[in-house]
C-alpha positions in Angstrom: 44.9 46.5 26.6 43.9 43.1 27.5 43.4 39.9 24.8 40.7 38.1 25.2 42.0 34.2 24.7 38.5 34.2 23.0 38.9 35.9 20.5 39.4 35.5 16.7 43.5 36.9 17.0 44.4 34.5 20.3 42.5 31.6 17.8 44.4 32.7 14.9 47.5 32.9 16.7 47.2 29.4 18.0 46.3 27.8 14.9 49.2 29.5 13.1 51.6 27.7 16.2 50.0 24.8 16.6 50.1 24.3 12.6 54.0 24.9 12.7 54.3 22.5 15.5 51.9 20.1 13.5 54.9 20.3 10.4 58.0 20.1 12.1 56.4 16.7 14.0 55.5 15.7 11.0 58.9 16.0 9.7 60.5 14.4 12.5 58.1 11.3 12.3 58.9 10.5 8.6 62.8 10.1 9.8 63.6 7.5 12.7 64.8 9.1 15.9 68.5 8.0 15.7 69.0 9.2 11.7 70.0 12.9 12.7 71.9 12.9 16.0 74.0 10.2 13.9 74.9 12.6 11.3 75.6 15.4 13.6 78.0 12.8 15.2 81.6 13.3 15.2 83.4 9.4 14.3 86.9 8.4 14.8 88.3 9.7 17.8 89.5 9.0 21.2 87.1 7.0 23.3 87.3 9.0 26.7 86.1 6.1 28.6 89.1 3.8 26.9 91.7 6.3 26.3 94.6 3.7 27.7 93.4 1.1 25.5 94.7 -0.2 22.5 91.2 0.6 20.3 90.1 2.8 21.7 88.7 4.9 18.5 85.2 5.7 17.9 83.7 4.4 14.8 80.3 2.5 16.4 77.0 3.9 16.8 74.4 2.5 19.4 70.6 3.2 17.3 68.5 2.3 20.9 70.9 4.6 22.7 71.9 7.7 20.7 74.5 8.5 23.1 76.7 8.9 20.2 80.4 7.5 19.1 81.6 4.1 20.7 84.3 2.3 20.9 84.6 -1.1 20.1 85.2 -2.0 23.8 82.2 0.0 24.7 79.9 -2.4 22.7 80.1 -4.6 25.4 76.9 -2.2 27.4 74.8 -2.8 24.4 75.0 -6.5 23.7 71.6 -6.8 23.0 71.6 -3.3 21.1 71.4 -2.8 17.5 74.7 -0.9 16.5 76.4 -0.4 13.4 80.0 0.5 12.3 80.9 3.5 10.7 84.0 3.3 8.2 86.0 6.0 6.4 86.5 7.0 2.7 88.4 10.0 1.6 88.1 11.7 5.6 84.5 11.2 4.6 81.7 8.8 7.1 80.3 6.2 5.1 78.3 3.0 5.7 77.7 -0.4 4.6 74.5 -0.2 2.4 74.3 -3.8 3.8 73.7 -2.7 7.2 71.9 0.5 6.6 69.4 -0.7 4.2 67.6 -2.9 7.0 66.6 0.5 9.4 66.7 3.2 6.2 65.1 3.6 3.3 68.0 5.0 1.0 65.9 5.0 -2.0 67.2 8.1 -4.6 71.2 8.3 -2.7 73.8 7.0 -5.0 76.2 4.2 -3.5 80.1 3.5 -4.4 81.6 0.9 -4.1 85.3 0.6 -2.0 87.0 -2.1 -0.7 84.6 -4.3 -2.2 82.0 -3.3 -0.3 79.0 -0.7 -1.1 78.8 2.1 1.0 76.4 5.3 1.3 77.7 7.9 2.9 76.5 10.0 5.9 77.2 13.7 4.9 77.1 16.2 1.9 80.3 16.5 -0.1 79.7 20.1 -2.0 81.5 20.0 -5.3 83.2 23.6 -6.4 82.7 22.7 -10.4 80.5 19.6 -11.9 82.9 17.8 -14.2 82.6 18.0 -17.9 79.6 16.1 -19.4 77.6 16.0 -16.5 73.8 16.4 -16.8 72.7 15.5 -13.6 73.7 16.8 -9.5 72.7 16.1 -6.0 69.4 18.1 -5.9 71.2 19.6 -2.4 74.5 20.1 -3.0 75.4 19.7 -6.6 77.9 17.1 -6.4 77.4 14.9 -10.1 75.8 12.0 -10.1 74.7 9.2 -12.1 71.2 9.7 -14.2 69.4 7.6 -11.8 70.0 9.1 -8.5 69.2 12.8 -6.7 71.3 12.6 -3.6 74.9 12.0 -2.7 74.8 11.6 0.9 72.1 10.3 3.9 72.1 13.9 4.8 71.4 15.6 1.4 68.1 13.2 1.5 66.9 14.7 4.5 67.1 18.9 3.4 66.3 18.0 -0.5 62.9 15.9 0.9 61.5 18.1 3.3 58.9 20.7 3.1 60.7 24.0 2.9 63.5 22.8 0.6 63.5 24.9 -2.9 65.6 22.8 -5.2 68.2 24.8 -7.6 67.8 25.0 -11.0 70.1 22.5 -12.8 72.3 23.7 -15.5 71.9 22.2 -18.4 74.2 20.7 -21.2 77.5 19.1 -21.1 80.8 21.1 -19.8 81.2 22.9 -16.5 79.6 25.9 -17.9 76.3 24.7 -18.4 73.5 27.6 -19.5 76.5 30.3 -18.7 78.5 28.7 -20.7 76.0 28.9 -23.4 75.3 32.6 -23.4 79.2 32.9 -23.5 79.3 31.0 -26.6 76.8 33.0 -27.9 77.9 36.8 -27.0 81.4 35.3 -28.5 79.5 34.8 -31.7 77.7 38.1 -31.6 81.4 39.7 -31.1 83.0 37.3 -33.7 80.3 38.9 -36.3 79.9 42.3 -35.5 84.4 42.4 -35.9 83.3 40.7 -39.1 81.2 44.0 -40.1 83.5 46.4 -38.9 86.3 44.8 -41.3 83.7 44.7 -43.8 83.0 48.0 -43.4 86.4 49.2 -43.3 87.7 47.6 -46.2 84.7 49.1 -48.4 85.7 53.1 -47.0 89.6 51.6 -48.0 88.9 51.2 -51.5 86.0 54.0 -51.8 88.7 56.2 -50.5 91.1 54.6 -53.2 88.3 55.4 -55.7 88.1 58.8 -55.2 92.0 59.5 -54.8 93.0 57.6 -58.2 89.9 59.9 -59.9 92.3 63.2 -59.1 95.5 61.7 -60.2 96.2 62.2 -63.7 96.1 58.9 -66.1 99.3 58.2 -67.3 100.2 58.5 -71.0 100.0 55.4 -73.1 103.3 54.5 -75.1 104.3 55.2 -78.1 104.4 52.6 -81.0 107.5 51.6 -82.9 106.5 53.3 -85.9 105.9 56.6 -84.2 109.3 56.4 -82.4 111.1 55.5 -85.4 109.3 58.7 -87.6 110.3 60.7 -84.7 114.2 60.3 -84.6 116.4 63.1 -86.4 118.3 61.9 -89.0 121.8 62.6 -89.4 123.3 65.2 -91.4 126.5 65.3 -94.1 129.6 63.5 -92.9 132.2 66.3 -93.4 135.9 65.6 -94.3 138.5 65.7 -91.8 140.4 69.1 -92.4 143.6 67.4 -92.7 142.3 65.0 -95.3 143.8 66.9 -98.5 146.8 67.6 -97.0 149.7 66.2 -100.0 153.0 65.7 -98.1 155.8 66.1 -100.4 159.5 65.4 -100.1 
């Protein structure tokens, strides 16, 4: 069966497409041209231009050329070229917030400081567990941050602002174990009591058992007074003569 390119579908069709199109141009407008292919690029390797040379390893980027990682020998095509040095913290890419800050707005990523210099860097760093007595995270990754920032890297900017991004829910309260940690506290408790019960309730069946036994044993008989023991002893009878007591020896 044939579409008309008339009709209401084929119209529906393109506005759905072209309104797609419409975002994801959108989305690459609010970013300048050179900010991804930057941090897709791979820094500090072996110019293959300059192998033989003595520094020869990549850590410039060219932003009117996006042809990514230079060399510092290689600046010498792109005098008149804005470029920018990357550096290196922890095998992590970083930059000089001095040098960034003039083409980027970095507004919301935290910065460090090393070597005396404050840096951004490029690229998320996921962190497995927040530390204890953190209460707030990169709003991408996780990683803990101070109060007043949302983003840890260049890169966690770019997913946690655009459109389709669904943000996590942050944990909240101190510790690593945030709300989980909480419910754990709390079914501790709930065990914690209901052990408290059961002890109760055994030690009341201990002595109700108890109870009944000591009401079938016989009571024991109180003890006699002094008076009653002495009216009860038999008293002795006659001392009787020893046989050989009249006996008269005579010589």
């Amino acid at each position: 069966m044939a579409i008309d390119h008339a009709s209401p579908l084929a119209l529906k069709s393109r506005g759905a497409t072209g309104g797609a199109e419409c975002e994801d141009e959108a989305e690459n407008q609010r970013w300048p041209p050179w900010l991804k292919p930057l941090l897709a690029t791979s820094f500090f390797v072996q110019c293959r231009v300059h192998a033989d040379a003595h520094k020869s390893e990549c850590n410039m980027y060219c932003l009117d050329c996006v042809n990514g990682a230079l060399c510092p020998l290689c600046l010498a095509h792109h005098r008149d070229h804005h470029a920018i040095q990357i550096r290196r913290s922890s095998y992590h890419d970083v930059i000089r917030v001095s040098e960034i800050q003039r083409v980027l707005d970095i507004a919301g990523v935290q910065t460090y400081i090393i070597n005396s210099a404050r840096v951004v860097f490029l690229n998320e760093r996921p962190q497995p567990r927040p530390g204890k007595g953190v209460t707030n995270t990169c709003d991408v990754c996780e990683r803990s941050l101070l109060d007043t920032f949302r983003f840890c890297s260049l890169g966690c900017k770019i997913v946690g602002t655009s459109g389709g991004h669904r943000p996590r829910k942050k944990q909240s309260g101190s510790g690593s174990g945030g709300d989980g940690g909480g419910q754990k506290k709390k079914k501790k408790r709930v065990a914690v009591k209901d052990a408290r019960s059961e002890s109760e309730h055994s030690c009341t069946s201990s002595s109700d058992k108890s109870s009944v036994v000591q009401s079938f044993t016989p009571s024991t008989p109180p003890p006699a007074s002094s008076s009653h023991r002495t009216g009860s002893k038999r008293r002795k009878g006659v001392p009787h003569r020893s046989p050989f007591g009249s006996l008269i020896v005579e010589f």
